[in-house]
N, C-alpha and C positions, 0 to 999 in steps of 0.2 A: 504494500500500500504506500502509495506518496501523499503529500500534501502540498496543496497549489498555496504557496506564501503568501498570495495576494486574499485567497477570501478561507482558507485551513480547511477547505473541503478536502476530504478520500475520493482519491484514485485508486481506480484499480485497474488502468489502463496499463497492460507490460509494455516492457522495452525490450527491443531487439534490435542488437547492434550488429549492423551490415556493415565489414570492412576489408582494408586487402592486411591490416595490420595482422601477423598470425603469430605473433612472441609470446611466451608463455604470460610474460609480465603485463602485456596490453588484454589477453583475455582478463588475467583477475586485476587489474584495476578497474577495467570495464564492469567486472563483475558486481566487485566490491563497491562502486559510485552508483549503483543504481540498478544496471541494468539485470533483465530477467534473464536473457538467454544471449549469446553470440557466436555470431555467425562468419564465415570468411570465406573471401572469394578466390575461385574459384566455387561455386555451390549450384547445385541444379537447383530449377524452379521447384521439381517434387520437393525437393528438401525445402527448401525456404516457404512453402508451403503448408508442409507438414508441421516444422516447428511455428508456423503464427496460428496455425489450427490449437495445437496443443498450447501456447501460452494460453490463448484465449479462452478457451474449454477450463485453465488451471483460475484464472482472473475471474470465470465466470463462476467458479466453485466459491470462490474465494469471497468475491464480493455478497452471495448468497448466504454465507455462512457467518459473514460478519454483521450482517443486517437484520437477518433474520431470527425471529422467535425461534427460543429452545423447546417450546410447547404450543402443539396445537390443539386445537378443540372443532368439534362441530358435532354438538350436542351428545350425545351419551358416548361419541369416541375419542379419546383421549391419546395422541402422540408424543412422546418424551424422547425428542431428538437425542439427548446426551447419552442414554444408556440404551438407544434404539427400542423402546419399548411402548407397548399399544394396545390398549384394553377399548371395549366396551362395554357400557355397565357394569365397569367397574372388574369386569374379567378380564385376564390377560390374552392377547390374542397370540396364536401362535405363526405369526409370517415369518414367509421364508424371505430372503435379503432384498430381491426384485419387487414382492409384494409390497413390504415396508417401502421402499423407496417410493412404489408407484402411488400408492394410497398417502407419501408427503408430497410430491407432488400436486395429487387431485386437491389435497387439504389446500397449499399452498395457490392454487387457482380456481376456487370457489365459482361457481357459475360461468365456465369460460367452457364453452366447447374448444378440446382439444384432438387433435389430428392423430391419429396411429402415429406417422410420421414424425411430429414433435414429442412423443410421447419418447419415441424410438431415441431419438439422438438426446433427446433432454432428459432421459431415466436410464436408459439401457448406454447410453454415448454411442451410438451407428449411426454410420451416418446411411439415412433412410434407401438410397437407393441401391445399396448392394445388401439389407436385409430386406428378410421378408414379415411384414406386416402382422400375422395372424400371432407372431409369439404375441404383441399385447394383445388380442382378442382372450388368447387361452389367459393370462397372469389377472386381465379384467375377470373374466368368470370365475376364477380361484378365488380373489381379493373377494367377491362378491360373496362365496359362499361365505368368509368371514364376517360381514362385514352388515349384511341385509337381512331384513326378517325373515323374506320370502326371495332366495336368489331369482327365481323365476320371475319375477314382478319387482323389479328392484328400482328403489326411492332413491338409494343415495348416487349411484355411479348410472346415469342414466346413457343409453345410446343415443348418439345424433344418428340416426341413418345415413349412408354412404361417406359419411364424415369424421365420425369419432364419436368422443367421449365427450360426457359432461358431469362435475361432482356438483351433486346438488344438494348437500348435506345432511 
């Protein structure tokens, strides 16, 4: 995280240093002043690619984690981010690590119709076009059996038709 000196807001915007410097001393001072990752040329586009994917995936964990509530709620179900743990009514639920993530998710975007796709890269990290789709179908109908009165008739994790998901609390 940095801070802009002029108004002390958080960044969580990384840095990546593109250069021809390649001395072992110019990587860690570059290191050590700031920046997240460093890069040097000669370097293919896949590469320089791959790593602004992965800071930004790291920045977006990051920023998430620091803003965000340790506890969610949405009526009788209870998430306790610290020790990954998730009761309803007061019971403890027993999700498997996919589930948990997907149901902080759903918690975390209340009324938002969400995409298999975003589901994919924003829970599972794939990027959507070389998975296939139905793993969230199946971890949705699991989560549900958890999670709803009646999985067959379910209130909380509603389908959008052709579209995705919706939590609806």
């Amino acid at each position: 995280m940095r801070r802009d000196p002029a108004n002390t807001a958080v960044s969580h915007l990384p840095i990546l240093v593109l250069t021809a410097r390649d001395e072992e001393i110019d990587k860690v001072v570059g290191l050590e002043v700031g920046a997240d990752d460093y890069l040097t040329k000669p370097f293919s586009m896949h590469e320089l690619l791959a790593r602004v994917k992965a800071l930004l995936r790291r920045s977006e964990m990051s920023a998430r984690s620091s803003d965000a509530p340790m506890r969610l709620e949405a009526g009788d179900l209870v998430v306790d981010l610290g020790p990954r743990r998730a009761t309803r009514a007061g019971e403890e639920l027993r999700l498997k690590p996919r589930e948990f993530d997907l149901l902080v998710y759903f918690l975390r975007h209340p009324s938002e119709v969400l995409t298999r796709e975003r589901l994919l890269r924003n829970v599972w990290g794939y990027d959507f076009s070389s998975a296939d789709t139905r793993t969230v179908d199946v971890h949705v109908r699991w989560l549900r059996g958890k999670i709803e009165d009646d999985p067959t008739t379910p209130n909380r994790i509603q389908t959008s038709r052709g579209v995705g998901y919706m939590f609806a609390g």
